[in-house]
C-alpha positions in Angstrom: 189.1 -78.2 147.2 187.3 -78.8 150.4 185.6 -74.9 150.4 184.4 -75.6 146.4 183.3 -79.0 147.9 181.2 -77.7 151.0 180.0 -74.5 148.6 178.8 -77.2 145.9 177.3 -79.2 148.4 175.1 -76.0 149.8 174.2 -75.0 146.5 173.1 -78.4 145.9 171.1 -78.3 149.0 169.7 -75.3 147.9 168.2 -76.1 145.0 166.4 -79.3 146.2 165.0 -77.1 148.9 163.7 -74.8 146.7 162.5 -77.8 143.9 160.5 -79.4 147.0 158.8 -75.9 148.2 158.0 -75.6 144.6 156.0 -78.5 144.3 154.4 -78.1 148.0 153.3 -74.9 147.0 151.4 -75.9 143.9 147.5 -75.7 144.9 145.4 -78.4 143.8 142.1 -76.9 141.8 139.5 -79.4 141.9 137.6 -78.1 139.5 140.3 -77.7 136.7 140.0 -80.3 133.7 143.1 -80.5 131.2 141.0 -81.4 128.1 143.2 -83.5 125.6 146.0 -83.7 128.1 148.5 -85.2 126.2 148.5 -82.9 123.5 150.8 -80.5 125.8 154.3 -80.8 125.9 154.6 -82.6 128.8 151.8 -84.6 129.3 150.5 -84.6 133.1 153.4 -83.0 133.9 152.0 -79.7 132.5 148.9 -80.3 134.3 150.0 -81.0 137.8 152.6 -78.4 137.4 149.4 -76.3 137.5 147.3 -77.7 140.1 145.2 -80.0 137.9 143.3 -82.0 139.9 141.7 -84.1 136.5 143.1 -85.1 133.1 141.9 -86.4 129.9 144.2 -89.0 127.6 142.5 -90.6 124.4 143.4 -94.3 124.0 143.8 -96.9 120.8 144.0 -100.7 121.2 146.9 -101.0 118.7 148.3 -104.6 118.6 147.8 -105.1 122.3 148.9 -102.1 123.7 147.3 -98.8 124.6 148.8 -95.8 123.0 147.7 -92.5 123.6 146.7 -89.7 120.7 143.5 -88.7 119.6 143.6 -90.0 116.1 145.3 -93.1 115.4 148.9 -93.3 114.9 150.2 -94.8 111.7 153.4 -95.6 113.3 152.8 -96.5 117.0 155.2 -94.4 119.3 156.2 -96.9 122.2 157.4 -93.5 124.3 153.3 -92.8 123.9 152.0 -95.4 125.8 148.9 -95.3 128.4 151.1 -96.6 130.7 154.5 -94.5 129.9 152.8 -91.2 130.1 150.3 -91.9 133.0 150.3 -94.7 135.3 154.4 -95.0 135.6 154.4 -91.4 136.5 151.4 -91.5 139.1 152.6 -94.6 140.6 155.7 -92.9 141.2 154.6 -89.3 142.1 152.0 -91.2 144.8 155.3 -93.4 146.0 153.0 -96.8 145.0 149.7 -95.5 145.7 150.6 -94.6 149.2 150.5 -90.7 149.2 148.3 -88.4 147.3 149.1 -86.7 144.3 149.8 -83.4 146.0 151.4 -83.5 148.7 149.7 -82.3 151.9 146.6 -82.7 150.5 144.1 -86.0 150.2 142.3 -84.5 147.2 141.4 -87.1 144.7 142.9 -87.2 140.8 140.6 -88.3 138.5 142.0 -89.9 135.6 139.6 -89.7 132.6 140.3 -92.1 129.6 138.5 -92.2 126.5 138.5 -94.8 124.4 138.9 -94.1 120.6 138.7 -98.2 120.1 135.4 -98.6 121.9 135.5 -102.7 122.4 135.4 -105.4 125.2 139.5 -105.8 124.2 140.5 -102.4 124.9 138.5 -102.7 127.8 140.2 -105.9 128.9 143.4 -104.8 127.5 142.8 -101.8 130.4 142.0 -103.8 133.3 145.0 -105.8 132.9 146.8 -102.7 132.3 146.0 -101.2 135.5 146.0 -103.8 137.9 149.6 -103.8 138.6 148.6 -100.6 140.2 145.9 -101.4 142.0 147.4 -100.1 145.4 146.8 -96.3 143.8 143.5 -96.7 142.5 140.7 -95.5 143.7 137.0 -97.7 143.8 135.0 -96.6 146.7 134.6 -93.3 148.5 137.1 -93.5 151.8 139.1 -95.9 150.9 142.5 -93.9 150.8 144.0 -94.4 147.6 145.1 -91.3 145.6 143.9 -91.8 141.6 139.7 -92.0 140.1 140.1 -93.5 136.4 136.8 -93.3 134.5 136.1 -93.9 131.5 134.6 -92.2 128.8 133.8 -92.6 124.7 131.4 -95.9 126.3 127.6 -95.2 125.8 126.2 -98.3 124.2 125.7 -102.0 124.3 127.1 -104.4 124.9 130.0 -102.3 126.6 128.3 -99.9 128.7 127.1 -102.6 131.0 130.4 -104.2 131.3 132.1 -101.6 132.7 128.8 -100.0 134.5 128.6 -103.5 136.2 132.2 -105.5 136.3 132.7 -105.5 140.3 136.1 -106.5 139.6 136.5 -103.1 137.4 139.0 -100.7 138.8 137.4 -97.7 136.7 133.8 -96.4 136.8 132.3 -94.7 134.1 131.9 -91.4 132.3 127.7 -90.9 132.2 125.2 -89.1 130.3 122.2 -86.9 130.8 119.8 -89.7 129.8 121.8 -91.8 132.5 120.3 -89.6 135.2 117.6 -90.7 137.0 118.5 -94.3 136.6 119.3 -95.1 140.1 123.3 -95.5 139.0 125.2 -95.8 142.0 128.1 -92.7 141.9 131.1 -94.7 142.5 130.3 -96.6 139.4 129.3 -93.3 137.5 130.9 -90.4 139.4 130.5 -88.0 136.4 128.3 -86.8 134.3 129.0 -85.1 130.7 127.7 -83.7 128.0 128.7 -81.5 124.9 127.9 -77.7 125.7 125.9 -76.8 122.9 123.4 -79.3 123.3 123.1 -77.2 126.3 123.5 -73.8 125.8 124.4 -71.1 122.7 126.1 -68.4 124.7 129.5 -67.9 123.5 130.1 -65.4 126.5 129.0 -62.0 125.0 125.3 -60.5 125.8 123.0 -62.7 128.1 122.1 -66.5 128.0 119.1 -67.5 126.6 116.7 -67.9 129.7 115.4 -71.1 128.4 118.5 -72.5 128.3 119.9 -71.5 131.3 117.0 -73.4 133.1 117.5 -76.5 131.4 120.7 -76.5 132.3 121.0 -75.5 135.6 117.9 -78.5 136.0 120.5 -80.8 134.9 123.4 -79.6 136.9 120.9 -79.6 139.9 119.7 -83.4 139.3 123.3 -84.9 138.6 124.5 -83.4 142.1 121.6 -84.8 143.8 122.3 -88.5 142.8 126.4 -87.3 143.7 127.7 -87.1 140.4 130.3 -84.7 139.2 129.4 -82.6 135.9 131.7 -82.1 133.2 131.0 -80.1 129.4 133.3 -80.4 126.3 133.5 -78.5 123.6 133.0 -75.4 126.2 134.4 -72.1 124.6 137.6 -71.9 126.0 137.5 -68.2 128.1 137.0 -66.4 131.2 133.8 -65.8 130.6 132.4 -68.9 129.8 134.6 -70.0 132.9 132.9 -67.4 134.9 129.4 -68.8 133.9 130.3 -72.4 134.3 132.3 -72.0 138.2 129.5 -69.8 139.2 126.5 -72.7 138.0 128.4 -75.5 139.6 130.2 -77.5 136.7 132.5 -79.3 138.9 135.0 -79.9 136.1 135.8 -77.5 134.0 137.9 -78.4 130.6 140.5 -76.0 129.2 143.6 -76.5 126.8 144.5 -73.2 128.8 146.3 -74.6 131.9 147.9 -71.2 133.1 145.2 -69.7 132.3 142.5 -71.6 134.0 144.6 -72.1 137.0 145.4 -68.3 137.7 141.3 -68.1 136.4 140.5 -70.6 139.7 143.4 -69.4 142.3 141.5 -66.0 141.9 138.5 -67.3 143.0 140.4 -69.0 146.2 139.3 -72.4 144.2 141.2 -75.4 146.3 
């Protein structure tokens, strides 16, 4: 009994070891975007399992709470909550906001929610939602904290200035080309996105349209000079078009590929 005991206790041992080199070898890819995050099986889980350094989640106001899907839910699930599937699980991977997502590395998550019930109450409804964890979220460059929420699906009045200009905010906001130039300061607007084909055509066969390519290497080029990040969706979603966007600086790059795009970006040594 003692020998199946102390044999038990090794294999126990064991496995834990190998669970926490598992996870300490997982390389975080700041460039990798998990587009429609919760749509995989286990949301965030599937992304940081792969490195993911930023994730999208759709939200609807629905009777106060925030539930997560990208159209809205007859029937409200309560086990797809902003909160259930993304803060709870942050808060706890990052032990209250006190260590960083991966481990051994201070590289910042960006959280990117966009709102499917653009209004000041889901907007309220998400303040109040996030400051119980306040101690993980990030507001300023340096200050330490392990999670960047912005927020996206907000590009008119009166709600863009809200959240552009709320200094009690604890999210910045998801630009837009036309934003540029505006003298935004980044850690309100750290990102910039647009849709790829008001950019380019190329579907990753033959060469890009030189036209294109200018504009959009102009925009890329103006967004990191006033420190934003640049992010496309509706990107076609292949190592080519990868290839294009990693080698002309798109900073995030969205996928519903996550293996895919992470052995895509360990190739290129992309940490």
């Amino acid at each position: 009994m003692v020998l199946r005991s102390l044999v038990l206790l090794l294999f126990l041992g064991f496995v834990t070891s190998l669970q926490a080199q598992s996870a300490l070898e997982v390389q975080p890819l700041v460039r990798a975007h998990a587009h429609n995050d919760y749509e995989h099986e286990r949301p965030l889980l599937d992304a940081l399992a792969h490195g993911f350094c930023s994730v999208e989640s759709d939200v609807f106001l629905i009777d106060g709470a925030l539930y997560v899907a990208h159209n809205r839910p007859a029937q409200p699930d309560p086990a797809r909550t902003l909160d259930r599937l993304y803060l709870r699980p942050l808060w706890e991977r990052t032990a209250q906001g006190t260590q960083p997502v991966y481990a051994g590395h201070r590289t910042l998550f960006y959280l990117m929610i966009d709102f499917k019930t653009s209004d000041e109450a889901t907007y309220r409804a998400l303040q109040a939602q996030l400051a119980p964890y306040a101690a993980m979220l990030s507001v300023a460059p340096g200050d330490g904290k392990p999670v960047r929420v912005f927020l996206s699906g907000i590009e008119k009045p009166p709600l863009k200035p809200l959240v552009l200009y709320d200094a009690q905010a604890l999210t910045a906001l998801d630009g837009r080309p036309d934003d540029l130039g505006q003298d935004i300061d980044p850690v309100r607007m750290p990102v910039v996105s647009q849709s790829y084909n008001r950019f380019l055509s190329w579907k990753g066969k033959g060469p890009v349209a030189p036209d294109e390519l200018k504009r959009f290497r102009a925009f890329v080029e103006q967004a990191h000079a006033e420190g934003k990040k640049v992010r496309l969706w509706g990107t076609p979603d292949t190592p080519a078009v990868w290839q294009f966007l990693w080698e002309n600086g798109v900073d995030l790059i969205n996928t519903d590929r996550l293996a895919d795009l992470q052995a895509f970006l360990r190739a290129k040594r992309e940490g």
